[in-house]
C-alpha positions as CSV (number, residue, x, y, z in Angstrom):
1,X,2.7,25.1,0.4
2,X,-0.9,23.4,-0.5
3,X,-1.0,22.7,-4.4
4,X,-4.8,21.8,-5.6
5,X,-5.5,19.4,-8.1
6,X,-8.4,20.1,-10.1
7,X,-11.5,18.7,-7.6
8,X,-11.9,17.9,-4.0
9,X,-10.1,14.8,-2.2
10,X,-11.3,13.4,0.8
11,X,-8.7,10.0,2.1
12,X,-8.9,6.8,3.5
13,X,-7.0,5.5,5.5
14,X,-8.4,2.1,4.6
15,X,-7.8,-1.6,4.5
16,X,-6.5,-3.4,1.6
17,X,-9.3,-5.3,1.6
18,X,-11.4,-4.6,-1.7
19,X,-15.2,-5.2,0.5
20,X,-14.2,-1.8,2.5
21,X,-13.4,0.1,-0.1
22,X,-16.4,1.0,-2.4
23,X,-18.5,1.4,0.5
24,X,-16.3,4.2,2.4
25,X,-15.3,6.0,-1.3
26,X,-19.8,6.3,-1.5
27,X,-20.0,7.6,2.3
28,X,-17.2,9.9,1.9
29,X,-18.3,11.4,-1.3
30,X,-21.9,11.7,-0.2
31,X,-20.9,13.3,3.5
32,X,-18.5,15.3,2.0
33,X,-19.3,16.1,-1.4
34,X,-15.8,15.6,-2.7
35,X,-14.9,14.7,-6.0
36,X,-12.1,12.0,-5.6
37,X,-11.4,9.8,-2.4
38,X,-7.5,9.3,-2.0
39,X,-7.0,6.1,-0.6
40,X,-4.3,4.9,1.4
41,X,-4.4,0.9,2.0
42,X,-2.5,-1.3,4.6
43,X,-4.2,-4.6,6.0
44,X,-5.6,-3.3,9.2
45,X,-4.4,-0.2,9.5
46,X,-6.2,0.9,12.3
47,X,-4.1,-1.6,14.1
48,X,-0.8,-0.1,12.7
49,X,-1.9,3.2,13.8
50,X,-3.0,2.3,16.9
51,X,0.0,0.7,17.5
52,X,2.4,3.2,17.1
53,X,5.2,1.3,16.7
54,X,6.2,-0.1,13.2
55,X,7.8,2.8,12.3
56,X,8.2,2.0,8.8
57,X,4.6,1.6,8.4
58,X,3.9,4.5,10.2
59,X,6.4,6.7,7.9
60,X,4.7,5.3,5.0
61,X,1.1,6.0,6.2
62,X,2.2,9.7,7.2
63,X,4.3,10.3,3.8
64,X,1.2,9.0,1.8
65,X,-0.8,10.9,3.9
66,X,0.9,14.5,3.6
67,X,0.8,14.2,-0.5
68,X,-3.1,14.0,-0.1
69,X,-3.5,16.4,2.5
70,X,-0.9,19.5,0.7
71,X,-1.0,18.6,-2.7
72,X,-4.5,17.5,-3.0
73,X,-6.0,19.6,-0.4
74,X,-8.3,16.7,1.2
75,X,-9.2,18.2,4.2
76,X,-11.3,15.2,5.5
77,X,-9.7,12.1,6.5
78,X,-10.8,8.7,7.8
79,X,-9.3,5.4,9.5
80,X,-11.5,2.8,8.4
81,X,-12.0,-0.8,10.2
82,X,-14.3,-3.7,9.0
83,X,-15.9,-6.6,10.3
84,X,-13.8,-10.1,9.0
85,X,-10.5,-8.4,8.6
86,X,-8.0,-10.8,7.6
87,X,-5.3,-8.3,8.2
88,X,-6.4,-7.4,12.2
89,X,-8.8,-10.3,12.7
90,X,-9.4,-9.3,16.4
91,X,-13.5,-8.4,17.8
92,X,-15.3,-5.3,16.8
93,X,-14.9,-3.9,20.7
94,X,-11.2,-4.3,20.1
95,X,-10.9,-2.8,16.6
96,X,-13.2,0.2,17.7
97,X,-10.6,0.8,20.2
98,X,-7.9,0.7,17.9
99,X,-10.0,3.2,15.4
100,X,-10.3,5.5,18.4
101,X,-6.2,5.5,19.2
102,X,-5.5,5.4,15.5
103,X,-7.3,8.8,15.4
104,X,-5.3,10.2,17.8
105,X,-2.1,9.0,16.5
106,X,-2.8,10.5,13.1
107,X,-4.5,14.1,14.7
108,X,-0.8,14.0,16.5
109,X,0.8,14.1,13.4
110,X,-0.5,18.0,12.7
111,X,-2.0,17.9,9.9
112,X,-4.7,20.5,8.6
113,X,-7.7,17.9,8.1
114,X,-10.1,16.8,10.5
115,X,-10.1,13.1,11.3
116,X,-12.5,10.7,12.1
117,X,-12.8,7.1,12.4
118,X,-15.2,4.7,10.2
119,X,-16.2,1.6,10.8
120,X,-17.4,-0.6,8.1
121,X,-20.4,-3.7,9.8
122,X,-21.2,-6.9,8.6
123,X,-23.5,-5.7,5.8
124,X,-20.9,-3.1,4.4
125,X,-22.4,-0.3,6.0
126,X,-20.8,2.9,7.3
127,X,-20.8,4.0,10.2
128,X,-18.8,7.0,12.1
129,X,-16.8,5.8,15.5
């Protein structure tokens, strides 16, 4: 059963890293018009998700991830990535590729959201993968 809060919720599934964050809470509430971003933080995450193999990371990301979804109702989510990530420090080709496989490890998960990948450049802009 999906319980509401009061507003709309949008996540991110976002680095830890406190450059990304303001930047993707701005975008989504703009694109989205939502009220509240719900942010769920791992260094790199787009790596863990693309992964798919720490499953204790992955139980975490998914457990966070189903509060926001059914008892906040976001029905957007994003995988975020950003240039000079300390927590994935690989090339932007490579972490795009990541973003892409991290999508489809999280659509795999069934939730009722769409989900789209972000990827944050070297001037802390937005832009969808």
């Amino acid at each position: 059963m999906i319980t509401i809060s009061h507003g709309t919720f949008a996540t991110a599934i976002n680095c830890m890293d406190g450059r990304a964050q303001l930047p993707v809470i701005a975008y989504l509430k703009s694109k989205y018009g939502v009220d509240y971003v719900d942010a769920i933080t791992e260094p790199g995450p787009n790596r863990i998700l693309a992964g798919n193999r720490d499953q204790i990371d992955l139980d975490s990301i998914r457990r966070r991830l189903e509060i926001s979804v059914m008892k906040h109702g976001s029905k957007h989510v994003v995988i975020v990535g950003h240039h000079d990530c300390a927590g994935n420090p690989v090339d932007k080709e490579t972490q795009l590729s990541q973003i892409a496989a991290a999508v489809e490890t999280v659509k795999s998960w069934g939730f009722p959201c769409e989900i789209t990948g972000l990827w944050v450049d070297e001037q802390w802009k937005v832009h969808e993968v």
